[in-house]
N, CA and C atoms as a LAMMPS dump frame, in Angstrom:
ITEM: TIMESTEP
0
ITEM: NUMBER OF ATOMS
252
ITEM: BOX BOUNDS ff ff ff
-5.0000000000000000e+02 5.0000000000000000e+02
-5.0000000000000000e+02 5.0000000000000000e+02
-5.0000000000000000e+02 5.0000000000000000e+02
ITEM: ATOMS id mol type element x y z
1 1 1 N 408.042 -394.039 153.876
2 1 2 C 407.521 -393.484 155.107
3 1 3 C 406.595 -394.511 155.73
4 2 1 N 407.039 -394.72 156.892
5 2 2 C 406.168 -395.997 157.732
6 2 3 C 404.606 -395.103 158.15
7 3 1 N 403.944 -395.75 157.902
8 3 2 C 402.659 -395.309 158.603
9 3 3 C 402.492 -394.832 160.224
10 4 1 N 403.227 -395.484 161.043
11 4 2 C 403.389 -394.988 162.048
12 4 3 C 404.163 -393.879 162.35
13 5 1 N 405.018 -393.589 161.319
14 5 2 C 405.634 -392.126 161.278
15 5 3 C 404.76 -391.211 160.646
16 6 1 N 403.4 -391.023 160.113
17 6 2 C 402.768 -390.573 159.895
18 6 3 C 401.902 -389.894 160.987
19 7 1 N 401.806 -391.18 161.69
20 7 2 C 400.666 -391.283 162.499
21 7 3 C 401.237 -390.327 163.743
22 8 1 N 402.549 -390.752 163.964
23 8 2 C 403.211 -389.511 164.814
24 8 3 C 403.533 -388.177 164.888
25 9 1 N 403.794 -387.932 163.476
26 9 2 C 403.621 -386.559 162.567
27 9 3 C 402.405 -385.944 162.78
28 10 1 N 401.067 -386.173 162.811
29 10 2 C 399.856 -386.079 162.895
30 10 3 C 399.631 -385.677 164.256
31 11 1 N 400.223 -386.58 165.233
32 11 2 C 399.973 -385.908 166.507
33 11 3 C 401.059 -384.89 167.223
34 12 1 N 402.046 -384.551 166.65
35 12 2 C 402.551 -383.485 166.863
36 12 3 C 402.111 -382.256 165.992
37 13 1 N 401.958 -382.199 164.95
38 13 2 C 401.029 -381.303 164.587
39 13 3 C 400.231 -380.592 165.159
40 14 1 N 399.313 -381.769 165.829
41 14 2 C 397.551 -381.211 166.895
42 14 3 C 398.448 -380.626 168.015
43 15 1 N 399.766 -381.299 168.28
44 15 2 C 399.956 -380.753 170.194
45 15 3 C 400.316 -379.616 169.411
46 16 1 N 401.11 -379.346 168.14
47 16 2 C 401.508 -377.967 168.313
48 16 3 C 400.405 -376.638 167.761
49 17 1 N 399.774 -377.03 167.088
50 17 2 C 398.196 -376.041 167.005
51 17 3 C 397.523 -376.126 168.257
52 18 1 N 397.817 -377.462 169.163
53 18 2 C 396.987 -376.575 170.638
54 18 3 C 397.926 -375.885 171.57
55 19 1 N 399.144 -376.067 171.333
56 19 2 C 400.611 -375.326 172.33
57 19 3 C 400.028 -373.642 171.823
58 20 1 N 399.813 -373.51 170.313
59 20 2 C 400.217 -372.476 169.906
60 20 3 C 398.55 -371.338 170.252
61 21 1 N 397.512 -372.064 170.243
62 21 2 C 396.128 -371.554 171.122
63 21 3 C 396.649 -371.399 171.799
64 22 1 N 396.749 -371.944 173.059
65 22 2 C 396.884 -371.954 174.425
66 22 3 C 397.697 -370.868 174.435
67 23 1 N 399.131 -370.67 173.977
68 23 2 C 399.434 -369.98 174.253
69 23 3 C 399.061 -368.656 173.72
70 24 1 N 398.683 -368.235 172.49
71 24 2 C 397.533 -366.96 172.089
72 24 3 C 396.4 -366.725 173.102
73 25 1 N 395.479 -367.501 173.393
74 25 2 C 394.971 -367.307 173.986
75 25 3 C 395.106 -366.395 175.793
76 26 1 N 396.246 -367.45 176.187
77 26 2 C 396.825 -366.816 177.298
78 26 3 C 397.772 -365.8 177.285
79 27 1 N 398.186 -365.014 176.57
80 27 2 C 398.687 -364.161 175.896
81 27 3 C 397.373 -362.889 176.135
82 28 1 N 396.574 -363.374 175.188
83 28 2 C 395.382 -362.152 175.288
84 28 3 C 394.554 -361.955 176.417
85 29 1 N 394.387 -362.861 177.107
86 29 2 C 393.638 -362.742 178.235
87 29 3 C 394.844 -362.902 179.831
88 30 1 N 395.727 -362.325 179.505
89 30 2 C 397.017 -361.602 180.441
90 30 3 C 396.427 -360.474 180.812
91 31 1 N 396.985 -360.072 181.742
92 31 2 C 396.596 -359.198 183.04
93 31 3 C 397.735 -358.394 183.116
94 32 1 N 398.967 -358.151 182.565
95 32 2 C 399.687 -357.808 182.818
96 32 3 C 400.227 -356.669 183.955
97 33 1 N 400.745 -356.562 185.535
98 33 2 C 401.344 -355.478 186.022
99 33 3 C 402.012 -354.44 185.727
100 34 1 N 401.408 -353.561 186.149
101 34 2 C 402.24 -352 185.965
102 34 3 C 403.551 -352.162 185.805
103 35 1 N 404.763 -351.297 185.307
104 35 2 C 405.683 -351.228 185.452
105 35 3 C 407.018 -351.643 184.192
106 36 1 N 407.858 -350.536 184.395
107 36 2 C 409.241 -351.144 183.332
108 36 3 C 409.623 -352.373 183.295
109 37 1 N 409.716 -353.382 184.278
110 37 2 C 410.078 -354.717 184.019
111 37 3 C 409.126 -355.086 183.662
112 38 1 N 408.393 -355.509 183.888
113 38 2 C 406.722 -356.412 183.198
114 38 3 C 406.381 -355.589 181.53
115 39 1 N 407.152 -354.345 181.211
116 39 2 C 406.544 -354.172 179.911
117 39 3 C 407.714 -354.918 179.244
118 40 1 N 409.25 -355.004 179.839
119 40 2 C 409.969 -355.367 179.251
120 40 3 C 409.901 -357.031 179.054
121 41 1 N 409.481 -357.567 180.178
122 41 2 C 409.518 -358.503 179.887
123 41 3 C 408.242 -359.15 179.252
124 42 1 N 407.131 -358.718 178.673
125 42 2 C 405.894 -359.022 177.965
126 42 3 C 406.18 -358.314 176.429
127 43 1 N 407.004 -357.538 176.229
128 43 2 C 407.86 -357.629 174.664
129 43 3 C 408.647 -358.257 174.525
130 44 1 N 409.482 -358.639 175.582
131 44 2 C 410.396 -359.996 175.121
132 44 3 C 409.733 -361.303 174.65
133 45 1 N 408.757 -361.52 175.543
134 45 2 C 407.787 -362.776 175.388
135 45 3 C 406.678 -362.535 174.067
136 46 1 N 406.984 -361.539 173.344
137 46 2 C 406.408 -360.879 172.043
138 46 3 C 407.64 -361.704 171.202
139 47 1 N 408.366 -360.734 171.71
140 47 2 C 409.669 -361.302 170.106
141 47 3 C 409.671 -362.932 170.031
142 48 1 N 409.634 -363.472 171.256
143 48 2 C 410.085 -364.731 171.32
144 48 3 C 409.326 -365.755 170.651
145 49 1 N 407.464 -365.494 170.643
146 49 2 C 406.622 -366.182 170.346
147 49 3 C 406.714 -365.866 168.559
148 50 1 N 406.997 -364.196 167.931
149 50 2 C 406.938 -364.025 166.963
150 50 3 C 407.872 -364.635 166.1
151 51 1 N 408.775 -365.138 166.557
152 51 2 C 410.377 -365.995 166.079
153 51 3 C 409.923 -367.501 165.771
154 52 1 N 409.698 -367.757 167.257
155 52 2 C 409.505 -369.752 167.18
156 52 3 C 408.349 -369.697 166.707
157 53 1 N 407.379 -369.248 166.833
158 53 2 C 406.369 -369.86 166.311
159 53 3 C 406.147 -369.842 164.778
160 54 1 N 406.581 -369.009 163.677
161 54 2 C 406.983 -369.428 162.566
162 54 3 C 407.788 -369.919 162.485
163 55 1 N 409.208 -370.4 163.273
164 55 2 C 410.061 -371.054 162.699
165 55 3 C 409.871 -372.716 162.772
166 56 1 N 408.438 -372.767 163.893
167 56 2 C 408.49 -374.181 164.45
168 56 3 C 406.909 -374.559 163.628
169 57 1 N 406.454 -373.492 162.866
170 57 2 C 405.328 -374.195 161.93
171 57 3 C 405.992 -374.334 160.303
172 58 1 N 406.636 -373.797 160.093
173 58 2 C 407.935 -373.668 159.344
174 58 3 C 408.028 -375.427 159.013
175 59 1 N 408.956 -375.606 160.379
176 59 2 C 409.472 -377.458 160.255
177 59 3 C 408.555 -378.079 160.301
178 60 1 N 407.281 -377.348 161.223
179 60 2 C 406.588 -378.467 160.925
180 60 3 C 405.425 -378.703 159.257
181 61 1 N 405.48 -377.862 158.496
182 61 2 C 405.001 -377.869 156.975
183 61 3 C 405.98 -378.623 156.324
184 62 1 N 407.72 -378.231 156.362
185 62 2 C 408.326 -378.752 155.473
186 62 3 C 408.733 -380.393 155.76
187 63 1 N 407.902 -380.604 156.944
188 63 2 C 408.11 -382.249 157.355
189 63 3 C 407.177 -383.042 157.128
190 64 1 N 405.64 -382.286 156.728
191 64 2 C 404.808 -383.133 155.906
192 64 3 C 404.802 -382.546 154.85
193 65 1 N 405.418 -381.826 153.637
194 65 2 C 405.915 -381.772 152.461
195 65 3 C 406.894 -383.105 152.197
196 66 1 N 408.08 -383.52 153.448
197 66 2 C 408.841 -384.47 152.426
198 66 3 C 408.262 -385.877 152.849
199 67 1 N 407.432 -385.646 153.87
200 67 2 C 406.482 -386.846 154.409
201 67 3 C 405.482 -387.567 153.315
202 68 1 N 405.166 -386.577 153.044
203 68 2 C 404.123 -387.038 151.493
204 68 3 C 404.882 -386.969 150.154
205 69 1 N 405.666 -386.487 149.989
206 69 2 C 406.494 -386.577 149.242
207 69 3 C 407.333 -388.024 148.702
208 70 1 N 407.607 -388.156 149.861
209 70 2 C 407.995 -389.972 150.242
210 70 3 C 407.081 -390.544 150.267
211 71 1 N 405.788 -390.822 150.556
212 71 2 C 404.949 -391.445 150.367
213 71 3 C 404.559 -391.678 149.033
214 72 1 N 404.237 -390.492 148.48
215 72 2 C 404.359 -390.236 146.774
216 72 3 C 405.071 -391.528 145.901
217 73 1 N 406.698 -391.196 146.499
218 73 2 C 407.347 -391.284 145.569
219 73 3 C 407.568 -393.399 145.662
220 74 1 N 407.224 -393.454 146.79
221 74 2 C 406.916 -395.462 146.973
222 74 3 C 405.748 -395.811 146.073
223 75 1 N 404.318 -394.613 145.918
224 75 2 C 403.462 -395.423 144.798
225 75 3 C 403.711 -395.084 143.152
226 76 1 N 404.891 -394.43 143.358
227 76 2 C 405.139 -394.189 141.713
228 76 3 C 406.049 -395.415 141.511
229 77 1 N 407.046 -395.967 142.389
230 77 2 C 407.906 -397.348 141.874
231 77 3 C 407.168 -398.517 142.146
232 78 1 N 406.017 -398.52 142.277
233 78 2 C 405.149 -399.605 141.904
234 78 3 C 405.568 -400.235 143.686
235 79 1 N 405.228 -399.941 144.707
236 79 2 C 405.718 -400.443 145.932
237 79 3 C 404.771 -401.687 146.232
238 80 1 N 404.974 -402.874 146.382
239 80 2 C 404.058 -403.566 146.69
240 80 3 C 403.807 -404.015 148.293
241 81 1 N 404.505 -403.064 149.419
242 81 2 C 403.916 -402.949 150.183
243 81 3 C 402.566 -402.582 150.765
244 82 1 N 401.738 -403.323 151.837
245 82 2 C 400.551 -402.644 151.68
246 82 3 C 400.387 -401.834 153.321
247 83 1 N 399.342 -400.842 152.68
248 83 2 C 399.694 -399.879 153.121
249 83 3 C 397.959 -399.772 154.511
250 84 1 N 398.597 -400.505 155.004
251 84 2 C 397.216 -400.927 156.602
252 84 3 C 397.432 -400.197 157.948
């Protein structure tokens, strides 16, 4: 694992813990309009957030699991790359 793929990993991470505020946040402090379409469509925008957003913290855990994992596994074969 190149360090700069780390380093990129790292900042998608932060955008997606602030995608995923932002959007909680704006979520709770919604205003929502009266009416059958606006309830329907503010439970749709329920299911939708309740789906991706574990499925997309999901990839993003099991991508620094094999991220470090690989990293791991270069200082167990004695890697004599250095690592700056």
């Amino acid at each position: 694992m190149n360090r700069d793929d780390l380093t990129d990993l790292r900042r998608n991470t932060v955008i997606w813990i602030a995608v995923v505020l932002w959007l909680g946040v704006s979520y709770l402090l919604a205003i929502a309009p009266a009416g059958p379409y606006a309830n329907a469509l503010q439970t749709a925008f329920t299911v939708f957030l309740a789906v991706v957003i574990p499925l997309v913290s999901l990839l993003i855990a099991a991508t620094w699991v094999l991220a470090l994992r690989g990293r791991g596994r270069g200082r167990e074969r004695g890697s004599k790359t250095p690592r700056s």
